[in-house]
C-alpha positions as CSV (number, residue, x, y, z in Angstrom):
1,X,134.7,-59.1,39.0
2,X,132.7,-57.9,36.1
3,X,132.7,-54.4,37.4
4,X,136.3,-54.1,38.3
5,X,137.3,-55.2,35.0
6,X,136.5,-51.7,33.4
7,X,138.0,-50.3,36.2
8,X,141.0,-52.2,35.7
9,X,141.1,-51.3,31.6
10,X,140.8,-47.3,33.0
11,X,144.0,-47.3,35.3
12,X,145.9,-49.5,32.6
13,X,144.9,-46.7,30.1
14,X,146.2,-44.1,32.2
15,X,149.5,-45.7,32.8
16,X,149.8,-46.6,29.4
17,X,149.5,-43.0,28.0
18,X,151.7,-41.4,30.6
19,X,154.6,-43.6,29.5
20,X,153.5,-42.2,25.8
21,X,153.8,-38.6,26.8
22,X,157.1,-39.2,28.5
23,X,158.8,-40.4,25.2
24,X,160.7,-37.9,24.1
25,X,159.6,-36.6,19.9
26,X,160.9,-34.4,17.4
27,X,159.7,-32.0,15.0
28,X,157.9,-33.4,12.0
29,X,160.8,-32.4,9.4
30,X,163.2,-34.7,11.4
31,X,163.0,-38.0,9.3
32,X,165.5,-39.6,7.6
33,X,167.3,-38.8,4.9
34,X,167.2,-34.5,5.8
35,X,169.0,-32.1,5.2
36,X,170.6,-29.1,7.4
37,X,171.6,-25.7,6.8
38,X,174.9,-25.5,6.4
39,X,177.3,-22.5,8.3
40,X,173.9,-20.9,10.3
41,X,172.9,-22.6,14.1
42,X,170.5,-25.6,13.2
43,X,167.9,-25.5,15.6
44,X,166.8,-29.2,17.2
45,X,163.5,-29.2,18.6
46,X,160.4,-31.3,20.0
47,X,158.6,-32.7,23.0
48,X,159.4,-34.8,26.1
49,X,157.4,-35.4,29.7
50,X,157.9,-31.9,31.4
51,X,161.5,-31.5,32.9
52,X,162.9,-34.3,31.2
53,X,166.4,-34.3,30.7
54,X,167.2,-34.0,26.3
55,X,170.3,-35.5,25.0
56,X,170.9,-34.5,21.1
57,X,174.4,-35.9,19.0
58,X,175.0,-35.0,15.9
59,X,178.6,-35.7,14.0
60,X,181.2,-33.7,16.9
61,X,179.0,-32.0,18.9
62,X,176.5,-33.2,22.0
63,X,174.2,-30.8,23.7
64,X,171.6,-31.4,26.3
65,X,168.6,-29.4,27.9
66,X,165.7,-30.0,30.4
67,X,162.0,-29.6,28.5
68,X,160.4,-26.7,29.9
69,X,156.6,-27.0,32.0
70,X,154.8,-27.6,28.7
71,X,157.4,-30.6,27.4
72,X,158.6,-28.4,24.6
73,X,162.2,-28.2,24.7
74,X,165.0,-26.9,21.7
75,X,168.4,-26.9,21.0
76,X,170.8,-25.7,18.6
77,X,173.8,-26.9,17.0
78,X,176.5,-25.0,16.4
79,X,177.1,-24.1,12.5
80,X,178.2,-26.9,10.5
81,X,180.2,-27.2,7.4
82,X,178.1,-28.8,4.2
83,X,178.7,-32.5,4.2
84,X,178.0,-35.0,1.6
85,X,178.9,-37.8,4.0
86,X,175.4,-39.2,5.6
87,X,175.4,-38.9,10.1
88,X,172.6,-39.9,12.4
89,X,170.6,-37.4,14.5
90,X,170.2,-38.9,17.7
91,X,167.9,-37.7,20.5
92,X,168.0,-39.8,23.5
93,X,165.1,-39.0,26.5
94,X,164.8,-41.1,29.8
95,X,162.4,-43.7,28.3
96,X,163.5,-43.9,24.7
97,X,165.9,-42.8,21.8
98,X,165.5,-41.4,18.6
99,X,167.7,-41.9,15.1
100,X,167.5,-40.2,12.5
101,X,169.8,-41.7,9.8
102,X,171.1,-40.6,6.4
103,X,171.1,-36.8,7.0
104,X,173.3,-34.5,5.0
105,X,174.6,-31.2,5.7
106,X,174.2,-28.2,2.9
107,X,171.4,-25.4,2.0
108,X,168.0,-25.7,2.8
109,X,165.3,-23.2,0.9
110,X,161.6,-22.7,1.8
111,X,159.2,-22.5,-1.3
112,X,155.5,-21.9,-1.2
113,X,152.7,-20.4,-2.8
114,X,150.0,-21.8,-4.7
115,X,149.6,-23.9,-7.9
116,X,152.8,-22.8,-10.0
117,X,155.2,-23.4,-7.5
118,X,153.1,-26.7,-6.6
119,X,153.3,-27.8,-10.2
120,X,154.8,-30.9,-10.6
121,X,157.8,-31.9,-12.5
122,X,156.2,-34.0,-14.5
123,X,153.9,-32.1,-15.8
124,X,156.3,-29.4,-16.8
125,X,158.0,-29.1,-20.1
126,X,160.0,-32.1,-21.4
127,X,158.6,-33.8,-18.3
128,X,160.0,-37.7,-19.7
129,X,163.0,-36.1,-20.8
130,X,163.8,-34.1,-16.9
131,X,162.0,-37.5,-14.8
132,X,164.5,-39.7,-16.7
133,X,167.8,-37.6,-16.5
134,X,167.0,-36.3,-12.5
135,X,170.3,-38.2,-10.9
136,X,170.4,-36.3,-7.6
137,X,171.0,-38.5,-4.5
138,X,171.9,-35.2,-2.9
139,X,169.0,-33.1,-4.0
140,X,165.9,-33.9,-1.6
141,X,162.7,-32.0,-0.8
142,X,160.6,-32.7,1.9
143,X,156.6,-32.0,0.7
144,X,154.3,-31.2,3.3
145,X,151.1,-32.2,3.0
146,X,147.7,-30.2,2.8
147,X,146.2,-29.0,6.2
148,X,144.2,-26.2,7.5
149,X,144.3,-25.1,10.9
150,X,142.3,-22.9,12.9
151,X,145.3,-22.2,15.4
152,X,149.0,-22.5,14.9
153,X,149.6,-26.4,14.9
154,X,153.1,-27.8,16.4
155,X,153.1,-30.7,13.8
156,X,152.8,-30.8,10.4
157,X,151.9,-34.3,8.0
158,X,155.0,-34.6,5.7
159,X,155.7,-36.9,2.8
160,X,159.6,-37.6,3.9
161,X,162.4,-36.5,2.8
162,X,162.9,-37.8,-0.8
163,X,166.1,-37.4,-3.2
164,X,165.7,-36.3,-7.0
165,X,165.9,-40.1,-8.5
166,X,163.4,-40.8,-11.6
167,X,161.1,-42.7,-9.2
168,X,160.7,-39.4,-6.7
169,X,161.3,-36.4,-8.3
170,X,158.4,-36.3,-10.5
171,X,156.4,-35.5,-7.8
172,X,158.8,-32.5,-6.8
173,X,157.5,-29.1,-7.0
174,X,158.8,-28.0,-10.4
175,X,160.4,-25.0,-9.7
176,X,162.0,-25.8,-6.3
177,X,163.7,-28.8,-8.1
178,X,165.2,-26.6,-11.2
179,X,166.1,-24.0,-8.6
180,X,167.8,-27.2,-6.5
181,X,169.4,-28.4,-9.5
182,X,171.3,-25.3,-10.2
183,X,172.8,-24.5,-6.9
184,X,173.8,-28.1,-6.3
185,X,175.9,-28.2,-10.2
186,X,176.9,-24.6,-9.0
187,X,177.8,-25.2,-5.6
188,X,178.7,-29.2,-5.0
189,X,177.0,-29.4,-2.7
190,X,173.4,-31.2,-1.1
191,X,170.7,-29.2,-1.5
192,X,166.8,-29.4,0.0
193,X,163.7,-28.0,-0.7
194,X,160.3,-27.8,2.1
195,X,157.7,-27.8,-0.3
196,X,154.6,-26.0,1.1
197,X,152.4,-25.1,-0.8
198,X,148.3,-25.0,-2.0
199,X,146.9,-24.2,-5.6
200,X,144.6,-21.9,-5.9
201,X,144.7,-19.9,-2.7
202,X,145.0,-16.8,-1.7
203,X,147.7,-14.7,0.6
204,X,145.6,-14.6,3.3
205,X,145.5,-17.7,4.1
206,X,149.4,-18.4,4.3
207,X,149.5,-15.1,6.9
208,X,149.1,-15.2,10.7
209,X,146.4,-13.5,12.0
210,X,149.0,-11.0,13.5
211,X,150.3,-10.4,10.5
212,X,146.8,-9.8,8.2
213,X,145.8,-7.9,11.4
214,X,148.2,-5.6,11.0
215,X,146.9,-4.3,7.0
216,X,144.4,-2.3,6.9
217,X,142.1,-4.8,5.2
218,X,141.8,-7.3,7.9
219,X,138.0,-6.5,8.2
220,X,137.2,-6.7,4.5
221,X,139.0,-10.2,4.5
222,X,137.4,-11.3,7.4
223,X,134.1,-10.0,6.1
224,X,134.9,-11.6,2.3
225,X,135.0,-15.0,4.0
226,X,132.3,-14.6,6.1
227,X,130.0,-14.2,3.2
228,X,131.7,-16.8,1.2
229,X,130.5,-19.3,4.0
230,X,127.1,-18.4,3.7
231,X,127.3,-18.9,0.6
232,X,128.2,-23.0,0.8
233,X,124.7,-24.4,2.6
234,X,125.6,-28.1,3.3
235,X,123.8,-29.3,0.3
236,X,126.0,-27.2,-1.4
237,X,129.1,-28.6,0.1
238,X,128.2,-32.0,-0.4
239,X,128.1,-31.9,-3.9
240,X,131.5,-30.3,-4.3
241,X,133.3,-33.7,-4.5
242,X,131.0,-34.7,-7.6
243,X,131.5,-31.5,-8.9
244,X,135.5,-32.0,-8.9
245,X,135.0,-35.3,-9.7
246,X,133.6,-34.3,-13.4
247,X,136.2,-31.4,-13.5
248,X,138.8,-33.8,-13.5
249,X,137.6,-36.4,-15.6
250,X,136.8,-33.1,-18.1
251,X,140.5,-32.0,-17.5
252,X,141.8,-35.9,-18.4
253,X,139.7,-35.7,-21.5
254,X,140.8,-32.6,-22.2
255,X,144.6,-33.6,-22.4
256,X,144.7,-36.8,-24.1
257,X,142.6,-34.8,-26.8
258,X,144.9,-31.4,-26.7
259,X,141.8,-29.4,-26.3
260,X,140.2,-26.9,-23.4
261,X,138.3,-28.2,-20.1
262,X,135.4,-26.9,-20.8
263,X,134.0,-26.9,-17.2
264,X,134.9,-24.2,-14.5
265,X,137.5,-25.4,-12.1
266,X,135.3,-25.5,-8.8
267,X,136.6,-23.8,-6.3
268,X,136.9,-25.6,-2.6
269,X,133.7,-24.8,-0.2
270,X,134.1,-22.4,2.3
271,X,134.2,-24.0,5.8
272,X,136.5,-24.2,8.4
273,X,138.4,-26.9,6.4
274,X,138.7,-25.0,3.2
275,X,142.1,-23.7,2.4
276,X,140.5,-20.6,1.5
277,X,140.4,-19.9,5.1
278,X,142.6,-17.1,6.5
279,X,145.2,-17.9,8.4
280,X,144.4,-21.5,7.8
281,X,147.6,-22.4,5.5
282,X,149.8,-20.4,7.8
283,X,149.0,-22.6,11.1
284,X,148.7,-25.8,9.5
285,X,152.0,-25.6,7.3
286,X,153.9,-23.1,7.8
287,X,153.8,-22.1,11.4
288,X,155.2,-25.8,12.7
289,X,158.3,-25.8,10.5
290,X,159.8,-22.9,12.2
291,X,162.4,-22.0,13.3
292,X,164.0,-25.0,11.1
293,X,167.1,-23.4,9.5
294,X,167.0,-22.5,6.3
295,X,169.1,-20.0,3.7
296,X,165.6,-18.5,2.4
297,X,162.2,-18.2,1.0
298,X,160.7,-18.7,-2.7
299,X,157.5,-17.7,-3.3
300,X,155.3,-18.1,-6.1
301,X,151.7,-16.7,-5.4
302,X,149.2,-14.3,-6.6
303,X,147.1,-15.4,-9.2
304,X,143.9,-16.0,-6.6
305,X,144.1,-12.3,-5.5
306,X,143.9,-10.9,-8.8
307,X,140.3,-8.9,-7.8
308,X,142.0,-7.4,-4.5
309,X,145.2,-6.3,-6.1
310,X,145.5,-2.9,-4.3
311,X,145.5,-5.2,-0.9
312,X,148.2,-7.0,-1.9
313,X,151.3,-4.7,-1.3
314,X,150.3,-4.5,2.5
315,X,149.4,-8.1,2.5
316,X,152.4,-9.2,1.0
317,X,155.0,-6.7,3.2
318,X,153.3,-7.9,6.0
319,X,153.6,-12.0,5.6
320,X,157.6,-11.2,5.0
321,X,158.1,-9.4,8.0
322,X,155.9,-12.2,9.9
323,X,157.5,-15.4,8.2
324,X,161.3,-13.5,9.4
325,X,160.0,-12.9,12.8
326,X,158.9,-16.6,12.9
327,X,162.0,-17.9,12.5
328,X,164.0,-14.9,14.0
329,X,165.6,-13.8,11.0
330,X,164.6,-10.0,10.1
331,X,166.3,-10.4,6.8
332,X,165.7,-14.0,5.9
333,X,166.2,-13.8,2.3
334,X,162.7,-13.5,0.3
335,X,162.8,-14.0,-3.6
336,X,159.3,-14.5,-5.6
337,X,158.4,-15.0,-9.0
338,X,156.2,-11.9,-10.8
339,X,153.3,-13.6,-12.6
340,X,154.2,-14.0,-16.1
341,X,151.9,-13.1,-19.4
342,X,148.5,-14.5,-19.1
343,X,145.8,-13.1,-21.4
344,X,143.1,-14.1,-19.3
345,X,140.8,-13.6,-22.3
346,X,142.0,-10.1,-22.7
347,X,145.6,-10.0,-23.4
348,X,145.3,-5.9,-23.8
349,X,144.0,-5.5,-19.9
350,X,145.5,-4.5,-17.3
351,X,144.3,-6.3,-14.6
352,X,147.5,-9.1,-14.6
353,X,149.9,-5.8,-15.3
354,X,148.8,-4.3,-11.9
355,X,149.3,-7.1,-9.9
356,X,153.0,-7.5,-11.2
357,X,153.6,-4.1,-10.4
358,X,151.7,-4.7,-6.6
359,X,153.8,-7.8,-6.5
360,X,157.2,-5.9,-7.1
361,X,156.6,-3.7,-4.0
362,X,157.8,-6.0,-1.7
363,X,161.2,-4.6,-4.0
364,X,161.5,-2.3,-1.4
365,X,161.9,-4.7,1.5
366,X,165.7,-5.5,2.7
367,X,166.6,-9.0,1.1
368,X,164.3,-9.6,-1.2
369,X,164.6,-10.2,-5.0
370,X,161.9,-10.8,-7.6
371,X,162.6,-13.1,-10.7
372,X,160.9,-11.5,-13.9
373,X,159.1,-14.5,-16.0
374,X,157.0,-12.0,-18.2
375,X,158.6,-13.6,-21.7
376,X,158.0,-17.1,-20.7
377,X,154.2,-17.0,-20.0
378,X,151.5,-18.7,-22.0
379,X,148.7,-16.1,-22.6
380,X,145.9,-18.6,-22.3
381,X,147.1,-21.1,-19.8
382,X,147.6,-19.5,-16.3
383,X,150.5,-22.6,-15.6
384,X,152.8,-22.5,-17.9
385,X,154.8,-25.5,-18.9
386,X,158.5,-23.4,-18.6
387,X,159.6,-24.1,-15.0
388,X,162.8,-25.0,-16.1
389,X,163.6,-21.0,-16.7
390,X,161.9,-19.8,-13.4
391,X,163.8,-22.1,-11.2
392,X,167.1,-21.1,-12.6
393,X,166.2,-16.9,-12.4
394,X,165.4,-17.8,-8.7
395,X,169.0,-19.7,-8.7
396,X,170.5,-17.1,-10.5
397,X,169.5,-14.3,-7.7
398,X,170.5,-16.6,-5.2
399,X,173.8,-17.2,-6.9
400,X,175.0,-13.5,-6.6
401,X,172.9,-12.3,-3.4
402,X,174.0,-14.9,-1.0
403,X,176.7,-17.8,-2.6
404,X,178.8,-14.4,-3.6
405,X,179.3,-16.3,-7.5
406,X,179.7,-13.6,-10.5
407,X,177.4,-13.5,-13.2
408,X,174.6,-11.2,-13.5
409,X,170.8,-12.1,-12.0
410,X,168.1,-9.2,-13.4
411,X,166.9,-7.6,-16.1
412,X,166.7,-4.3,-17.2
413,X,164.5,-2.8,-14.0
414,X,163.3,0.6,-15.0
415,X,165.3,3.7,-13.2
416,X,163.2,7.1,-14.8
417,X,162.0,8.7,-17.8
418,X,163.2,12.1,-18.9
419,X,161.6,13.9,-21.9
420,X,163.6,14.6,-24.9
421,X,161.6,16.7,-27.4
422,X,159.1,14.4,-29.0
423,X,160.7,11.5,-27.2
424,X,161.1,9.5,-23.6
425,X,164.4,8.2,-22.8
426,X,164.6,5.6,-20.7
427,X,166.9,4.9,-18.0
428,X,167.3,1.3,-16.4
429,X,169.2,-0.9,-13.6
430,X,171.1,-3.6,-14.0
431,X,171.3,-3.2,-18.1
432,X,174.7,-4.9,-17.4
433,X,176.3,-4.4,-21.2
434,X,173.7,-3.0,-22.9
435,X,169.4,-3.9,-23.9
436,X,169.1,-6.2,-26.4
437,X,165.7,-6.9,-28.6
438,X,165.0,-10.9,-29.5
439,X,164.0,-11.1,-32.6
440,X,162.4,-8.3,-33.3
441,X,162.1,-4.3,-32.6
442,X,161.2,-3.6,-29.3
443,X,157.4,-4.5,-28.7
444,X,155.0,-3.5,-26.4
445,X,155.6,0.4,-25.6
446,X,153.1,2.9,-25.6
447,X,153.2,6.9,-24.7
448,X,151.0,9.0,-23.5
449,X,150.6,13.4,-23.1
450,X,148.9,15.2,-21.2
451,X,145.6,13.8,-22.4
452,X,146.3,10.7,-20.7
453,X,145.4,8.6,-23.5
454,X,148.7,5.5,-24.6
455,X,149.4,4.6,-28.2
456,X,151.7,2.3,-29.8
457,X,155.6,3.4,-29.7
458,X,158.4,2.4,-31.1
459,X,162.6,2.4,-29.6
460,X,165.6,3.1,-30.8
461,X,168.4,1.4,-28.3
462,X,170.8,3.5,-27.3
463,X,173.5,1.7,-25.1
464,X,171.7,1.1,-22.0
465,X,168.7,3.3,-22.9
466,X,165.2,3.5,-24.6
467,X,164.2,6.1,-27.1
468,X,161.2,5.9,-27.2
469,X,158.9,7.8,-30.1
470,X,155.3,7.7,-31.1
471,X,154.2,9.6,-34.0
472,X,150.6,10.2,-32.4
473,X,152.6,11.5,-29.0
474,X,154.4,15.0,-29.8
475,X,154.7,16.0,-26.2
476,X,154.8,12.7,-24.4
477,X,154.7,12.9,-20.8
478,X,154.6,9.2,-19.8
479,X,156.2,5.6,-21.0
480,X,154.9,2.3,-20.6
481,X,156.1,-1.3,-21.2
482,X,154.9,-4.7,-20.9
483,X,151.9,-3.3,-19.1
484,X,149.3,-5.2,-20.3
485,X,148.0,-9.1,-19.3
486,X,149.9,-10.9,-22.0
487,X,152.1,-8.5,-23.8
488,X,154.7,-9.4,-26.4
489,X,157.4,-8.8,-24.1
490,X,161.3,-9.0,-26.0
491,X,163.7,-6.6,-24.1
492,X,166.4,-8.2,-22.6
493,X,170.2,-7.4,-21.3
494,X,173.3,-8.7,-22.5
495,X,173.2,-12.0,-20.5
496,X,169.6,-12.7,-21.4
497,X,167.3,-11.3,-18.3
498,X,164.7,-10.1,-19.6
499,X,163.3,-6.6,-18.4
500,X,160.5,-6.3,-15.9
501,X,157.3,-4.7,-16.9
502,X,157.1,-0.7,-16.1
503,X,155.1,2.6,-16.7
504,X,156.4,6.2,-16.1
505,X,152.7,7.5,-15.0
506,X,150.8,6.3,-11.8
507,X,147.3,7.1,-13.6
């Protein structure tokens, strides 16, 4: 008897998980309380026992279809109209049945990147003041949490979908709720945010391998982290949680005195766990949302590839055109942030001035749009406090590129420079009714001749131009604003955008 008992257990096992594979799942976004894109098919998706039969209502419409050989099975809803009223989601298999309830029907963004877009809405500016007045049953985001894969995952761990109310939306990314806020007063109507994202890492690690394979600096990545790794023995590793432990504590201290940390943040250990791994953000966070409709991306990320910056126009081309062919969409619209002033203890370099301009590459992309943030930086705090501005230029692009709403939604971007005696003029885009200086005369020009060699300059407006002069430049040659790591940027358009760093000269 004894030996038939295990026996027993074994076959009961068995049963018992066949029955679990035959229930029918969905996608890890499909909780209560979602969201779904409004007027674009809303794909339905998950698994079921192979060649199961999928039923899927939602408000008027019914559709079914048989999972494939693998279980894996999808459906898609026809476009729906935005709805404030909550409807169930209901999947019904052959063994079980599925509600999800409260889910709304209006426009669904994307944002990711690393710790500025993570930043939380409480610890942004006038945090108490935004937690207390944040009022939005209809404003939800749905955070994913942190995972690294080594292949592309089908499931991803989510917090659940939660609505901007003070006792949630503190924990919001920062950004993705200002830019939520301002569609929704704009537009009337629900509005979600998928929150992935991971301070402190680098592009590569949010792109497929496809897609870093096909740069040419796939090898030096792949070599970079390969020597990173050897540089994290296990003793090593183990002391990392210790060594954040103290950071922290340093960076509490450091706060409730209004002074610096003075400890090194220390950076995550290179294994096959670390987000610093290629690829590893990608499969673990983004990969298993798609194809979940959505109107677009934001993106707010660079900071951590500030010593590769030349690889970052490839990079950053090429993880657009992967994230659109992941969910089908060749121009899904893609708007980032440009890294604001940060001195980095050397506001005069250039360092943080070429990575905006590698950044505003992806400018020549179809559908994308880049929201300029170079005025509302702090120049010795790489996260700046002002998310409240950011999410409302991203909201502002949106506004005219997709919702068709009037307003304006850049700055000044430059055009050319033409020579003019001792002088450069200046041409710009979208200088909508003229360039405005706040405050003071414009700041942070320089000119150069032939020699090569900038000095300070000065402007004259004129309409929707820059004269600009310097008295050590007779024959200038080339024109530069803004391009420095924290420079006193004040040029603006009539309705307030401010204009995006530029330089004449490609020296």
């Amino acid at each position: 008897m004894s030996v038939r008992l295990p026996l027993l257990a074994a076959v009961f096992s068995v049963v018992m998980s066949s029955a679990s594979l035959a229930e029918v799942t969905l996608a890890s976004p499909f909780t209560d309380r979602a969201i779904l894109q409004r007027e674009k098919p809303v794909p339905v998706w998950g698994r079921a026992a192979p060649r199961e039969k999928i039923t899927v209502q939602f408000r008027d419409q019914t559709n079914e279809v048989v999972a494939g050989a693998d279980g894996r099975w999808r459906v898609w809803l026809k476009p729906l109209a935005a709805s404030t009223e909550p409807a169930e989601l209901i999947v019904s298999g052959k063994s079980n049945r599925l509600t999800v309830r409260e889910v709304l029907v209006g426009e669904v963004w994307l944002a990711s990147g690393q710790s500025n877009m993570e930043w939380p809405v409480n610890m942004a500016r006038d945090a108490e003041k935004e937690v207390a007045a944040a009022n939005f049953a209809l404003i939800r985001e749905l955070k994913i949490e942190h995972a690294v894969a080594s292949t592309p995952a089908d499931e991803t761990k989510t917090s659940g979908w939660r609505a901007a109310t003070p006792g949630e939306v503190g924990g919001f990314s920062a950004v993705g709720y200002f830019f939520a806020r301002d569609l929704h007063r704009k537009l009337g109507v629900p509005v979600a945010i998928i929150h992935s994202s991971w301070g402190g890492t680098a592009i590569e690690a949010w792109m497929s391998d496809e897609a870093r394979n096909a740069t040419p600096f796939s090898a030096a990545i792949a070599a970079r982290w390969q020597q990173a790794k050897s540089e994290w023995p296990p003793k090593r590793v183990a002391q990392y949680p210790a060594d954040l432990a103290a950071w922290e504590a340093a960076e509490n201290e450091a706060k409730a005195k209004g002074t610096k940390n003075p400890l090194p943040w220390p950076q995550p250990p290179a294994t096959e766990t670390s987000p610093r791994r290629p690829t590893g953000l990608y499969n673990a966070m983004i990969a298993p949302l798609a194809p979940w409709a959505v109107r677009g991306v934001l993106w707010y990320q660079g900071e951590s590839n500030i010593d590769y910056t030349p690889e970052y126009p490839s990079l950053f081309a090429s993880l657009i055109r992967s994230w659109r062919e992941a969910w089908e969409e060749p121009e899904l619209p893609f708007y980032f942030v440009q890294i604001p002033n940060y001195g980095d203890g050397e506001p005069l370099g250039r360092k943080w001035a070429r990575l905006r301009e590698a950044q505003a590459t992806a400018l020549t992309l179809p559908a994308t749009a880049m929201a300029v943030t170079i005025d509302i930086g702090e120049a010795d705090n790489i996260h700046p406090l002002n998310k409240q501005d950011v999410g409302r230029r991203l909201a502002a692009i949106a506004r005219a590129q997709i919702y068709g709403l009037s307003g304006d939604w850049s700055g000044p971007m430059f055009a050319r420079a033409t020579r003019e005696g001792s002088a450069m003029r200046v041409h710009f885009t979208h200088a909508g009714t003229g360039l405005v200086a706040h405050d003071k005369p414009v700041q942070a020009l320089e000119l150069a001749g032939a020699d090569k060699v900038f000095h300070p300059a000065v402007a004259r407006i004129v309409g929707e131009t820059l004269v600009v002069t310097s008295p050590a430049v007779k024959e200038p040659v080339a024109v530069r604003y803004a391009w420095s790591n924290a420079p006193r940027a004040n040029l603006y358009n009539g309705a307030g955008f401010p204009a995006a760093p530029f330089r004449s000269d490609d020296w």
